[in-house]
N, C-alpha and C positions, 0 to 999 in steps of 0.2 A: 503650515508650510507644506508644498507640495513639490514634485517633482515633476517635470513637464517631460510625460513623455514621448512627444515626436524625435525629441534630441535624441535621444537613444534608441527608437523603434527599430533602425536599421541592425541592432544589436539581434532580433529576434531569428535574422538570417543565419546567423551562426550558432543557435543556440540546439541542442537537439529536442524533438519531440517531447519530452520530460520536462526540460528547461523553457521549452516555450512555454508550456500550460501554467508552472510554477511562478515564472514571471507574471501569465494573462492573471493569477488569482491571489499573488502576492499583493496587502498593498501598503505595508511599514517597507521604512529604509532607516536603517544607523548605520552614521558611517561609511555610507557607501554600500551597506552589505542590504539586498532585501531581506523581509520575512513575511512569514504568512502569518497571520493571528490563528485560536483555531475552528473561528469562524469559517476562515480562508480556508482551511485545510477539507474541512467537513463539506463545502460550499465542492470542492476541487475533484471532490470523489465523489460526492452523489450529482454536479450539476452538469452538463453539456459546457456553457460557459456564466461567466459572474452574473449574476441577474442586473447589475449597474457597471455600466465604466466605470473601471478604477483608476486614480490616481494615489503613487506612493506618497504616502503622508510619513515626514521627516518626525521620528522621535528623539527628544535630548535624550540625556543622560539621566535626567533627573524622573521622565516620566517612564523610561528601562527599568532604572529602579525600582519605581513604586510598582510598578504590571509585576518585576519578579519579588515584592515583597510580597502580595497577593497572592502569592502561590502555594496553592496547597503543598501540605508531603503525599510521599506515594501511601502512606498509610489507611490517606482519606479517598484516595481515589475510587473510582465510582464508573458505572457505565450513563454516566452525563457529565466526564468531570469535561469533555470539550465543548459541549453546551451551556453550560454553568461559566465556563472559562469567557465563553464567547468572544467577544473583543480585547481581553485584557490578558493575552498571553503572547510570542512570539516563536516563532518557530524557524528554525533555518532551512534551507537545500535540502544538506544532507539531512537533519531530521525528516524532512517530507520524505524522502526516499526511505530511509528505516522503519515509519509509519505505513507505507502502501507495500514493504515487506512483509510487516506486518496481518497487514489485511487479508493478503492472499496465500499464509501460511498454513497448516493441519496442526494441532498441538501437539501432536508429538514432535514436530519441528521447534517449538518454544525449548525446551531441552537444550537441545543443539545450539541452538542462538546464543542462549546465556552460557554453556561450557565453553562459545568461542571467545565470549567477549571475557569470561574468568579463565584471563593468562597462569596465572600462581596457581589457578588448582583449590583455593582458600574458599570456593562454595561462595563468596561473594565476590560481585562487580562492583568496583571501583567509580569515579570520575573519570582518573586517568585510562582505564581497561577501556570506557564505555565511547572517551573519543576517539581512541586509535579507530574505532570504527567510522567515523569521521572522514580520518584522512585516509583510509581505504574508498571507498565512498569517491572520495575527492579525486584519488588516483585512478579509479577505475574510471572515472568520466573522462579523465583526461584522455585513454583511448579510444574515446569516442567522438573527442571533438572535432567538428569540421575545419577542414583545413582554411585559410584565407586572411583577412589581413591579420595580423598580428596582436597589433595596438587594437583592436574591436574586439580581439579574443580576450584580452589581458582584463578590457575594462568589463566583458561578461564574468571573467572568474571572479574577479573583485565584486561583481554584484553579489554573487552565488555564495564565496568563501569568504569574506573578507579580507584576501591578501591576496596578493599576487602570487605566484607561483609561475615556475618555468616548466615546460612542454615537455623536455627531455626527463624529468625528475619522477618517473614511474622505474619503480627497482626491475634489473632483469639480471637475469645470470646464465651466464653463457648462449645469451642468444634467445631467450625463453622469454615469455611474459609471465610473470607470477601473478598476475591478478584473473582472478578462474572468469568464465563467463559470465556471469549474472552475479548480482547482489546479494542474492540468495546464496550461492555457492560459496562467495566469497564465505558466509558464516558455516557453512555447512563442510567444506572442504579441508582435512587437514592437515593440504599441503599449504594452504595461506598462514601456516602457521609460523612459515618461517617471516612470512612480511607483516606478521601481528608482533613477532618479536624483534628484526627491525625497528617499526615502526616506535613499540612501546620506552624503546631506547628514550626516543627525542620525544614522551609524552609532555615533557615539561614546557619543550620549545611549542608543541599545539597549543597546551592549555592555553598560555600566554598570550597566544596570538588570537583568541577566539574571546567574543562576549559571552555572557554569561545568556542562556535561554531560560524558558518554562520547563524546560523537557529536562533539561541539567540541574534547577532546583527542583525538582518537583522529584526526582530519582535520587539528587544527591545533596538536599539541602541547600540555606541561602551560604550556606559556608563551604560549600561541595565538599565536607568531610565526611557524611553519612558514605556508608554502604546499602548498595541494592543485595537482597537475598532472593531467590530463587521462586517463592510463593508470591515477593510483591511483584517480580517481572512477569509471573505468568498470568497473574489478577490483571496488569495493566494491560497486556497484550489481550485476552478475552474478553477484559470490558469495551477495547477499542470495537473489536469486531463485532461486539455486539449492539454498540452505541451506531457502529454505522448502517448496520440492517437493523436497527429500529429505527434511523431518520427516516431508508427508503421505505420501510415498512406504513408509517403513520404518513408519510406524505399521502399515500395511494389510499389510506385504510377511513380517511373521516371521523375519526371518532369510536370506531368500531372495532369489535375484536377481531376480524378477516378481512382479507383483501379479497379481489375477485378476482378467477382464475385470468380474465384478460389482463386484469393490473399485475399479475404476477407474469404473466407472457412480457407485459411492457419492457419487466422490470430486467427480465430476463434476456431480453434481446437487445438491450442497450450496452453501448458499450462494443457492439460485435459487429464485423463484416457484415453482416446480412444487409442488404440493398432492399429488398422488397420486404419488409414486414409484415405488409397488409395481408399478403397468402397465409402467413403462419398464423395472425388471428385471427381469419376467416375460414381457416381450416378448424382452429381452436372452438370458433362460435356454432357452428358445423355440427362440431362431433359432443359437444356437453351441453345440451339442450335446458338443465336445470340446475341453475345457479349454486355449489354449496359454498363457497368460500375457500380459500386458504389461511390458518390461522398461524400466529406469529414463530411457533414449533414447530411448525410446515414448514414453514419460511426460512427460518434461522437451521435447522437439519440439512435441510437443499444445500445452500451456503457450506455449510461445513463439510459435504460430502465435495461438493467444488472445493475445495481447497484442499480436499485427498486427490484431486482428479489425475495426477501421475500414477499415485498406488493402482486406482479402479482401471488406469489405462492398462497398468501390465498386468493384473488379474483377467481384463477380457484378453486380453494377448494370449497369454498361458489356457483359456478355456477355449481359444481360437477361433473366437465368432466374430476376430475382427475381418473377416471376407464377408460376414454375413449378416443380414439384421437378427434382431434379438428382439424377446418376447418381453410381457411386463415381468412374468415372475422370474425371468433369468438373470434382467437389468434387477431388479429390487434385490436379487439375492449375492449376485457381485458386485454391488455397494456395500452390503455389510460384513461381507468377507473381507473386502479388500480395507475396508474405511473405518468397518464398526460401527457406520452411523447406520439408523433403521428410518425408512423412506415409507411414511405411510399410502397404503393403496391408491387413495385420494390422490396425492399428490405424485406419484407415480403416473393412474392414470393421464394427470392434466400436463405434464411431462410429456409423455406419448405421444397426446391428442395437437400438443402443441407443433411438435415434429416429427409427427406422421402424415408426412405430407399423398401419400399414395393410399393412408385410409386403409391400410390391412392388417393393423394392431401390430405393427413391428417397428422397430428403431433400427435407422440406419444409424451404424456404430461409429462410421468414420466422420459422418456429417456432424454427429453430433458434439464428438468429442473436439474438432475442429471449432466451430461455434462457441461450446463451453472452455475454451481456451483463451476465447479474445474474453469474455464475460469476464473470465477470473483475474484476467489481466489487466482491467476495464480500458482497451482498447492500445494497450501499449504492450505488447506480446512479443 
């Protein structure tokens, strides 16, 4: 059974930026509610758009069940568990939004995460702990949403959450928004702590109202009575990241242990403002006249130093070379100040060569940091 969708297209008009991509790559529906399998999800972050039209394919009840019988525990998890999962997982909205938190986080931020989502203090996360983030999640979209008809808005949230919900229903006090700017912050701030405790009040009325996912058995059992601990959230969050720079990784690599410095420019510039690509790898092909590769600890360091990129920002602040470019060994040694990760020469050099556009071994600081902003963001900044 499918779902046809021209009838609903016009929904796309009100959806924001997030929500349009999540619908173009969703392609279950129960209930009214979409999901992404996490084929979808993996397909969502590494591809421009779905390699096939999608149409939402209507799951019963009965074949819900059997996908979240298949579900491993977090114990078995793995940096393949969404590959292995393939088609036979579901994912919601707000899970897609806590997974691409995910992605673009430093591990020292996993800490934080999980101390917001343990209200009690008790060193584990709950069910009920893990959807309050949910309906945060859910209320913080709500001040995002475009304004316009009504009844088109109602029936986008209904796809997104599975229930309706009214416009005005984001808590404020005295005039205030409590919901911080970003999704990120939302975990990280611990002023939300008053809308986590709110919130955890009516956990029973969320539970209730939400189906069961992969991502809620898989954390908290087919019974949702396990608890998450602290070592299996941070396992699952480093295998995600990891699982997703090995997809881009092997798509470019053939078979082989490296990529090539151009496949690594490709990989690097997608996702970001830059309009003219063709200068940056023709600058790139220019300036490294013999091929050595980029190998997968090249690749995956890169990645992790991006996901310090605030830290590395206010380290070159503080050493004040952002009026000025910077050399290799100034750049390679305020990454590991700031980040802790160590950037081999290699990869530093092809770094440089890649956005050295004027060819005098220097990095402009602000260009770059700009650029490596929309990358980390992959284009949603």
């Amino acid at each position: 059974v499918t779902e046809n969708r021209s009838d609903l297209e016009d929904l796309h008009l009100y959806a924001t930026p997030r929500e349009q991509r999540f619908r173009m790559f969703a392609s279950l529906e129960f209930e009214g509610q979409l999901y992404m399998t996490p084929h979808d999800f993996i397909q969502a972050v590494t591809s421009d758009e779905p390699k096939h039209a999608k149409k939402w394919r209507s799951l019963s009840k009965q074949e819900l069940n059997q996908i979240l019988m298949e579900t491993p525990p977090v114990w078995k998890g793995s940096s393949k568990l969404f590959r292995n999962l393939n088609e036979k997982g579901v994912i919601s909205y707000t899970e897609y939004l806590f997974l691409l938190c995910i992605l673009t986080k430093p591990h020292a931020g996993f800490r934080i995460a999980f101390n917001m989502f343990d209200t009690d203090g008790n060193e584990m996360v709950d069910k009920k702990e893990f959807l309050v983030l949910q309906e945060i999640f859910r209320k913080k979209n709500e001040k995002r949403e475009k304004r316009g008809d009504e009844e088109k808005r109602a029936m986008l949230r209904l796809q997104l959450y599975g229930y309706h919900t009214p416009t005005n229903s984001v808590l404020k006090t005295e005039g205030e928004d409590l919901v911080p700017r970003s999704y990120w912050d939302t975990l990280r701030r611990s002023t939300s702590q008053a809308l986590f405790s709110d919130l955890a009040e009516r956990a029973d009325d969320i539970t209730s109202s939400l189906s069961d996912t992969t991502l809620l058995v898989h954390f908290f059992g087919k019974k949702g009575k396990a608890e998450l601990n602290f070592e299996d959230f941070y396992r699952f969050m480093d295998n995600l990241q990891t699982e997703v720079l090995e997809i881009e990784f092997l798509s470019y690599s053939n078979g082989m242990n490296t990529i090539s410095e151009e496949d690594f420019a490709h990989i690097l510039l997608r996702y970001t403002n830059v309009e003219n690509t063709s200068s940056y790898l023709e600058n790139l092909r220019g300036s490294i006249p013999e091929e050595k590769g980029i190998t997968f600890e090249e690749f995956r360091s890169f990645f992790q130093f991006l996901n310090n990129l605030e830290d590395f920002t206010i380290a070159m602040q503080m050493y004040n070379f952002a009026s000025r470019s910077i050399g290799q060994d100034e750049f390679k040694r305020a990454v590991y100040v700031a980040t802790g990760v160590k950037l081999s020469p290699h990869l530093v050099n092809t770094v440089f060569k890649i956005f050295d556009v004027d060819r005098d071994d220097q990095l402009s600081y602000k260009e770059f940091i700009g650029i490596m902003k929309d990358r980390l963001n992959r284009g949603f900044r």
